[in-house]
Each structure stands twice: as structure tokens, then as C-alpha cells.
DRENTI-80273 format. One record per residue: residue number from 1; residue in three letters; chain; z, y, x of N, C-alpha, C in turn. Coordinates in nm, 2 decimals, padded with zeros to 4 digits. Each point is the difference from the previous one (the first is absolute). Layout:
DRENTI-80273
{site NUM, ALA, A, {Z, Y, X}, {Z, Y, X}, {Z, Y, X}},
...
This chain:
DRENTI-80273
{site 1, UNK, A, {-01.72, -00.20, -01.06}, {00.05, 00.13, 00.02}, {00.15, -00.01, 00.02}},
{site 2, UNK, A, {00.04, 00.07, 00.11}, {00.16, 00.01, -00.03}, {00.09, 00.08, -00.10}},
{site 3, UNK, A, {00.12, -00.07, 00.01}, {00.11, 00.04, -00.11}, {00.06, 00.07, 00.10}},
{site 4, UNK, A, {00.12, 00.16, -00.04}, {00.09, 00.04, 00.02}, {00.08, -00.04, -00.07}},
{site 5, UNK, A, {00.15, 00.01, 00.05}, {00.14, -00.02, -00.07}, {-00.01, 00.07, -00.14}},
{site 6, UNK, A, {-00.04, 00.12, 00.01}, {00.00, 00.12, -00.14}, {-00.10, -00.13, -00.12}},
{site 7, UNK, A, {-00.10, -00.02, 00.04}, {-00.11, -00.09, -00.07}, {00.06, -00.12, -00.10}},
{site 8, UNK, A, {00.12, -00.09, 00.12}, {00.03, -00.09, 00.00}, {00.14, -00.02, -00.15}},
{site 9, UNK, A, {00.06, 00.19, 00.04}, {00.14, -00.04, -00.07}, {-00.08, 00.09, -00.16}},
{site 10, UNK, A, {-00.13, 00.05, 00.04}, {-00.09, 00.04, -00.10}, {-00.01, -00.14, -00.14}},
{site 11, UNK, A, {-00.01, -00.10, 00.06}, {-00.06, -00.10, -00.06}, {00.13, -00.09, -00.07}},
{site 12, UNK, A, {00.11, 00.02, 00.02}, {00.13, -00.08, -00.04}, {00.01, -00.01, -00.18}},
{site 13, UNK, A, {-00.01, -00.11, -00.04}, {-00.03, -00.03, -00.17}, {-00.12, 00.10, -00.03}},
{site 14, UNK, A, {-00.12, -00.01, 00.04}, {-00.08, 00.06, -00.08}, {-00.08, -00.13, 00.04}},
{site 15, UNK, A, {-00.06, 00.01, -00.14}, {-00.12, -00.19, -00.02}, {-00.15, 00.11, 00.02}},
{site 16, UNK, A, {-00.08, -00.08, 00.08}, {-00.10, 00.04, 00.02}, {-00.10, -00.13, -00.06}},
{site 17, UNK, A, {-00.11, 00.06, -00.05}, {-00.13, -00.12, -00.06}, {-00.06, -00.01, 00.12}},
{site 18, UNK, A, {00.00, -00.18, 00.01}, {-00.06, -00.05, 00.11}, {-00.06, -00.09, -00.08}},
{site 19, UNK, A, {-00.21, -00.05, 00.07}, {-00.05, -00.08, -00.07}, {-00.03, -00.08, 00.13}},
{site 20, UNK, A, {-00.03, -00.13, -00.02}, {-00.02, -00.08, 00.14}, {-00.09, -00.13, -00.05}},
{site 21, UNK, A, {-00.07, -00.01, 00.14}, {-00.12, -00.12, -00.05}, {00.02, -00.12, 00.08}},
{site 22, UNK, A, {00.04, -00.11, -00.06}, {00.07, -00.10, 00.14}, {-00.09, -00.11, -00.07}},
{site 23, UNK, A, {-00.08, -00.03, 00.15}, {-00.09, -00.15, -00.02}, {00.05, -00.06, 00.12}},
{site 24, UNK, A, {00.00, -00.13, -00.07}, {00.07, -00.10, 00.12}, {-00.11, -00.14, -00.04}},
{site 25, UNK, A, {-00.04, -00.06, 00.10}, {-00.05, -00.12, -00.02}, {00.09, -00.10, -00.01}},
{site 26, UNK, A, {-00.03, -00.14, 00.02}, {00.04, -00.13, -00.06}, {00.07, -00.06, 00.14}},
{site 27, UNK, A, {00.01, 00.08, 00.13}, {00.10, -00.02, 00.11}, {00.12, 00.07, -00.02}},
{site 28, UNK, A, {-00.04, 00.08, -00.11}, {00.12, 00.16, 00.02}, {-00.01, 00.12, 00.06}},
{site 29, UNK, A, {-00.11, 00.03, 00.06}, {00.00, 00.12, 00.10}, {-00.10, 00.07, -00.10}},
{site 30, UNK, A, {-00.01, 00.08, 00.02}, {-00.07, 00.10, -00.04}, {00.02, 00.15, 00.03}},
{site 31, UNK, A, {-00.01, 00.11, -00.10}, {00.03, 00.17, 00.04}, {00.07, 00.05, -00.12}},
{site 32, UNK, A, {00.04, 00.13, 00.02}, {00.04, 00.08, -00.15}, {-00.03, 00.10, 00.03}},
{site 33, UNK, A, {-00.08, 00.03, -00.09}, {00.00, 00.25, 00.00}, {00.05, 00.01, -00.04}},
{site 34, UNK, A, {00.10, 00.14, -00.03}, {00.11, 00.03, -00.03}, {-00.03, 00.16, 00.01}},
{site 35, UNK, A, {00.06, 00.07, -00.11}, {-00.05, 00.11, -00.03}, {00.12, 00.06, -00.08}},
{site 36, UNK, A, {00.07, 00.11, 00.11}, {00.13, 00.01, -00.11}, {-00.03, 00.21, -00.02}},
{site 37, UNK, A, {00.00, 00.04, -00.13}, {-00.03, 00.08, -00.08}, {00.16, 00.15, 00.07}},
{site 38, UNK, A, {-00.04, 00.06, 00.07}, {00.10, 00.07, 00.07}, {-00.02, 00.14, -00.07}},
{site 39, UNK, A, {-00.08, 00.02, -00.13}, {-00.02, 00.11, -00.02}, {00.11, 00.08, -00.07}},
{site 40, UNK, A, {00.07, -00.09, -00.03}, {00.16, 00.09, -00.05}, {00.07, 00.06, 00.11}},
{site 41, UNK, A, {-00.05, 00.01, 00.08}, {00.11, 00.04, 00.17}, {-00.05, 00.11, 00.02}},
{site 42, UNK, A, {00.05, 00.16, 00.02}, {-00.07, 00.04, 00.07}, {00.03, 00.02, 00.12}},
{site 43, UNK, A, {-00.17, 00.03, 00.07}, {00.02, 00.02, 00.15}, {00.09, 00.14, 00.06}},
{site 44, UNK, A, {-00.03, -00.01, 00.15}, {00.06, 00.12, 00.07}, {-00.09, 00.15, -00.04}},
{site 45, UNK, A, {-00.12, 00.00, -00.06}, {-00.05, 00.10, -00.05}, {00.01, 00.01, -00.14}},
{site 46, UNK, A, {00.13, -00.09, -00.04}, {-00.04, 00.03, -00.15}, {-00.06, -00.09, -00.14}},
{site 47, UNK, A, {-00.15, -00.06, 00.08}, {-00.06, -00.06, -00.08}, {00.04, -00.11, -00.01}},
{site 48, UNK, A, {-00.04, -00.10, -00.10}, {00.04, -00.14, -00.04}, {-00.11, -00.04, 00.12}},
{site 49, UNK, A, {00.12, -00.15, 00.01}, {-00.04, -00.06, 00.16}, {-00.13, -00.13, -00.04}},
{site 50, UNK, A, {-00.06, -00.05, 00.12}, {-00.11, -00.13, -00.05}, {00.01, -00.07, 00.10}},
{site 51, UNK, A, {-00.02, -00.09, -00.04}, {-00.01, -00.12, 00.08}, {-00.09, -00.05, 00.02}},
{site 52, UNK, A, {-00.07, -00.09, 00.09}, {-00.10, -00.13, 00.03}, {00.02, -00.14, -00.02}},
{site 53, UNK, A, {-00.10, -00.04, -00.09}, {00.06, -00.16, 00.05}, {-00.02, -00.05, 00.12}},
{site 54, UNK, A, {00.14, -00.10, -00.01}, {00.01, -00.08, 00.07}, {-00.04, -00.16, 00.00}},
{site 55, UNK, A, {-00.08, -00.08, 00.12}, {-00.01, -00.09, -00.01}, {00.09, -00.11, 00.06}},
{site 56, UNK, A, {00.07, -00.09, 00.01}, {00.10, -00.13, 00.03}, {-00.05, -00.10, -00.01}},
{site 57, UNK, A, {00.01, -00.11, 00.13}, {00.04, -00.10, 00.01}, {00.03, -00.06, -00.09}},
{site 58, UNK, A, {00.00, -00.10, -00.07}, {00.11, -00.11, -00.08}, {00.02, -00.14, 00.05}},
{site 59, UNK, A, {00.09, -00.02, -00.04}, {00.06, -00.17, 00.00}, {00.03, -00.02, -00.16}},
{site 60, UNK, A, {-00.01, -00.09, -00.03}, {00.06, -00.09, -00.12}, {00.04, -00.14, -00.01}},
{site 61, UNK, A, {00.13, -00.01, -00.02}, {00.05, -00.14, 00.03}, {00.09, 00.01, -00.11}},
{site 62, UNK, A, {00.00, -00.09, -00.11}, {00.04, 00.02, -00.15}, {00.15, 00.02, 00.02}},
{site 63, UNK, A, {00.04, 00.06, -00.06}, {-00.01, 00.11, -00.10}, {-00.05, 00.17, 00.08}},
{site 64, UNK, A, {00.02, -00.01, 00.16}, {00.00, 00.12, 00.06}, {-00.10, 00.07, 00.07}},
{site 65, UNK, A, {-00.01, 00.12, -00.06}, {-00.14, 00.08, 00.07}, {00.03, 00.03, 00.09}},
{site 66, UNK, A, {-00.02, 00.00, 00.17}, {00.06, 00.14, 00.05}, {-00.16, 00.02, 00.10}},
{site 67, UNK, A, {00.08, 00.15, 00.04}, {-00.13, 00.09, 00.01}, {00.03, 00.01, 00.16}},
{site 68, UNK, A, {-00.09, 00.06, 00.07}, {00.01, -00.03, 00.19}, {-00.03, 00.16, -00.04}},
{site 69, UNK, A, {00.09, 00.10, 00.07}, {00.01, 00.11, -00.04}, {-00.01, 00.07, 00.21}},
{site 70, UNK, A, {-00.13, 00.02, 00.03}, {00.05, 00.02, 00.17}, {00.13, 00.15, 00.05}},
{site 71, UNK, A, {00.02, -00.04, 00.08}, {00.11, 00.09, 00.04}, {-00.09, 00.14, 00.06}},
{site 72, UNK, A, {00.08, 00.10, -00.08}, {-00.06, 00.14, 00.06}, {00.09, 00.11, 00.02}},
{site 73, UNK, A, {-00.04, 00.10, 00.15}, {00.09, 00.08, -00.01}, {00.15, -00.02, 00.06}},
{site 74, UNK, A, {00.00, -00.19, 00.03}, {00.14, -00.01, 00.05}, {00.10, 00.00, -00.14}},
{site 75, UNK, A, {-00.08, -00.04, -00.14}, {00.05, -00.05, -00.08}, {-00.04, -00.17, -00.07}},
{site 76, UNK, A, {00.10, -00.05, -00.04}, {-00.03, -00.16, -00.04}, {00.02, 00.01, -00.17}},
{site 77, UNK, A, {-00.08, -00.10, -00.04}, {-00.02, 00.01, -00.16}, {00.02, -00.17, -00.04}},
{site 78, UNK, A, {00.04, -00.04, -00.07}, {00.04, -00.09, -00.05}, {-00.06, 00.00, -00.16}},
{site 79, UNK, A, {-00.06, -00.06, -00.03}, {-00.08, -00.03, -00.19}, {-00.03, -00.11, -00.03}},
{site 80, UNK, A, {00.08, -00.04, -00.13}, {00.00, -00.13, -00.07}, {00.00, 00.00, -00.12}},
{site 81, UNK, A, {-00.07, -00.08, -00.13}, {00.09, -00.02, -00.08}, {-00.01, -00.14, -00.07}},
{site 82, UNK, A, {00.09, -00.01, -00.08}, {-00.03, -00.16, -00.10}, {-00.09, 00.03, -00.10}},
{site 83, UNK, A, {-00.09, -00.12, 00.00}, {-00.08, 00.01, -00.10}, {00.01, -00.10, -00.12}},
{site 84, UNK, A, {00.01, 00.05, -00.10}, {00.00, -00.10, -00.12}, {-00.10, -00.02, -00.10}},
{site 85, UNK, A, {-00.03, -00.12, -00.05}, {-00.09, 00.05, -00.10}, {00.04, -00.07, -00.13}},
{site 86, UNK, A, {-00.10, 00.04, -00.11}, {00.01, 00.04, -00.19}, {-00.06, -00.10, -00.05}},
{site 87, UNK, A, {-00.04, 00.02, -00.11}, {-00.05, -00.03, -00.11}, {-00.18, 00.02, 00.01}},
{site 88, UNK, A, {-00.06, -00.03, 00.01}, {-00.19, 00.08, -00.04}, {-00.03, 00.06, 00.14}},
{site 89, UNK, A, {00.07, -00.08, 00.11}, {-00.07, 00.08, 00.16}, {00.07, 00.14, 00.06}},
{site 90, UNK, A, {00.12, 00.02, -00.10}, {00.06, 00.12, 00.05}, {00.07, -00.05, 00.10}},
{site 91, UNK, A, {00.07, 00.07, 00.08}, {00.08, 00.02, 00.10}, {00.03, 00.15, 00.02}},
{site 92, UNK, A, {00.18, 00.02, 00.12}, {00.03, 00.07, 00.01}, {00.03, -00.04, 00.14}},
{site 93, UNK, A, {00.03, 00.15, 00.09}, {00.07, -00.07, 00.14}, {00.13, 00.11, -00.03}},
{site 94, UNK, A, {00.11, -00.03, 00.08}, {00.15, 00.08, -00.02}, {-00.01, 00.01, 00.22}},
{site 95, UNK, A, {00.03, 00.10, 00.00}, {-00.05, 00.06, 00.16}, {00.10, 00.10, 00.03}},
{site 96, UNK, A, {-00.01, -00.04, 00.15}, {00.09, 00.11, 00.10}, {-00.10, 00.05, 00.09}},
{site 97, UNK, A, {00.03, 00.14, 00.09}, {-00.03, 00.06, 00.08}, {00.11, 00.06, 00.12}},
{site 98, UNK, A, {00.02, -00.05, 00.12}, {00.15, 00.02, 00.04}, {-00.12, 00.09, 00.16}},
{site 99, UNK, A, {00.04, 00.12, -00.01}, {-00.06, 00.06, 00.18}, {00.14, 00.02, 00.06}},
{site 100, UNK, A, {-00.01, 00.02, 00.13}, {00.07, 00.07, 00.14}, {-00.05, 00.04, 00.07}},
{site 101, UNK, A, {00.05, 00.09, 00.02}, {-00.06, 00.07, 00.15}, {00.15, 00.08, 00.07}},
{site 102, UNK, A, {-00.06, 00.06, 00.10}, {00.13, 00.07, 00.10}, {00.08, 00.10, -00.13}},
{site 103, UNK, A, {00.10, -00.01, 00.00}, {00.06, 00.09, -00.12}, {00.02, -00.03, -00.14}},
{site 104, UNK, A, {-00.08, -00.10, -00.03}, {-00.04, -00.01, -00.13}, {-00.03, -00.14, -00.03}},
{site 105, UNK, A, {00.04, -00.05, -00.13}, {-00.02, -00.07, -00.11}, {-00.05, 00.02, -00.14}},
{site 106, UNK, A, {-00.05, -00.07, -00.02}, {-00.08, 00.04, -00.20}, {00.01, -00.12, -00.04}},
{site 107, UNK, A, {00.02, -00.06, -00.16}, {-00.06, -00.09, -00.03}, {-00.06, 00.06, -00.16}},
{site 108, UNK, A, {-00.09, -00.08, -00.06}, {-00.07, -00.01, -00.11}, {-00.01, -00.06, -00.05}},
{site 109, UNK, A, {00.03, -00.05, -00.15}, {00.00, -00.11, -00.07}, {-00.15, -00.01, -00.12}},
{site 110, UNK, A, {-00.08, -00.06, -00.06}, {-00.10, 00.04, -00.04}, {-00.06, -00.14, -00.06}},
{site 111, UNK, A, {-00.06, 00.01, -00.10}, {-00.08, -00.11, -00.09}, {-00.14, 00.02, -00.03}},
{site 112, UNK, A, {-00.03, -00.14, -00.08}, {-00.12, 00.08, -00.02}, {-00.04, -00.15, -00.06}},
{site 113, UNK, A, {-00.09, 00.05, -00.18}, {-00.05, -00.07, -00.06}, {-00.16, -00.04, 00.02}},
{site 114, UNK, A, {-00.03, -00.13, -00.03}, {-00.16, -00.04, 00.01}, {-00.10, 00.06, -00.12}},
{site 115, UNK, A, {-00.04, 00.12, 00.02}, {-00.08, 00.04, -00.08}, {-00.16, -00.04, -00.05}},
């Protein structure tokens, strides 16, 4: 779905819950769903906004995830992050999200623990 600028400067330091499912095989490639929780927003009618997940591409080449994000709309998307891992199988990845389009720039910074 597209974003407006209103949407966009809507979203400036507010953290939204994103949950994501990333399987990668033993070459590195694999996919991620990604499901980010937009219900604190509201829409142009008012109501709190929703989203669909999304499915991505992945690469993995240690330490880096990145995601093949296709271009839409005459906008380009850039998603990466480092992945580290813990103690007992945990892991964490530390992540950017950088768009462009005609007018406009965004970025997103965002994490996310192995549950």
C-alpha cells in the first residue's frame, strides 16, 4: 500500500511492534515475513491503521541479513541488519530500513530478539 508524506511525518520516533520469520538455509538464501503492528496510527477515517505481511527475499553472509525489498511505485528500499548471537540459541539482529522516492526520503532503524 502506499505511504503519503502526512503518513510518513506521522511515523517520526514512534516504535511500532514488528514480528518476523526469517529461514535461511545452509547456502544463505532463504525468506522473511515481516509483520509490523500499525495499529497505533490512525488512518484518514480515523480508525487505527493494519497492515499485511510481508514476504522478502533474504541473503545471509555472516554477520549480515539483507532483505531484496522490489522497487514500487518508483520508490527504492534498502533493508539490512547485523546479526548476532548469545548464550542457549538466542540471537538478536540490529537493522536499518532506508526508502527514496521522487521527493522523499525515510529511514528506520529496528531490532529484533530470537524468541
Amino acid at each position: 500500500q502506499g505511504c503519503s508524506a502526512a503518513l510518513l511525518d506521522s511515523l517520526k520516533g514512534k516504535a511500532l511492534p514488528m514480528t518476523m520469520t526469517v529461514k535461511v538455509d545452509a547456502e544463505g538464501k532463504g525468506t522473511a515475513v515481516m509483520k509490523i503492528d500499525m495499529s497505533s496510527l490512525k488512518g484518514p477515517n480515523g480508525k487505527p491503521m493494519t497492515s499485511d505481511p510481508q514476504t522478502f527475499k533474504v541473503t545471509y553472509a555472516d554477520p549480515v541479513l539483507t532483505f531484496k525489498v522490489e522497487a514500487s511505485g518508483g520508490t527504492t528500499t534498502s533493508m539490512s541488519g547485523r546479526v548476532a548471537g548469545g548464550e542457549g540459541g538466542s540471537a538478536t539482529i540490529e537493522g536499518s530500513t532506508t526508502m527514496k522516492g521522487t521527493g522523499f526520503s525515510a529511514r528506520a532503524v529496528w531490532s529484533g530478539t530470537r524468541s
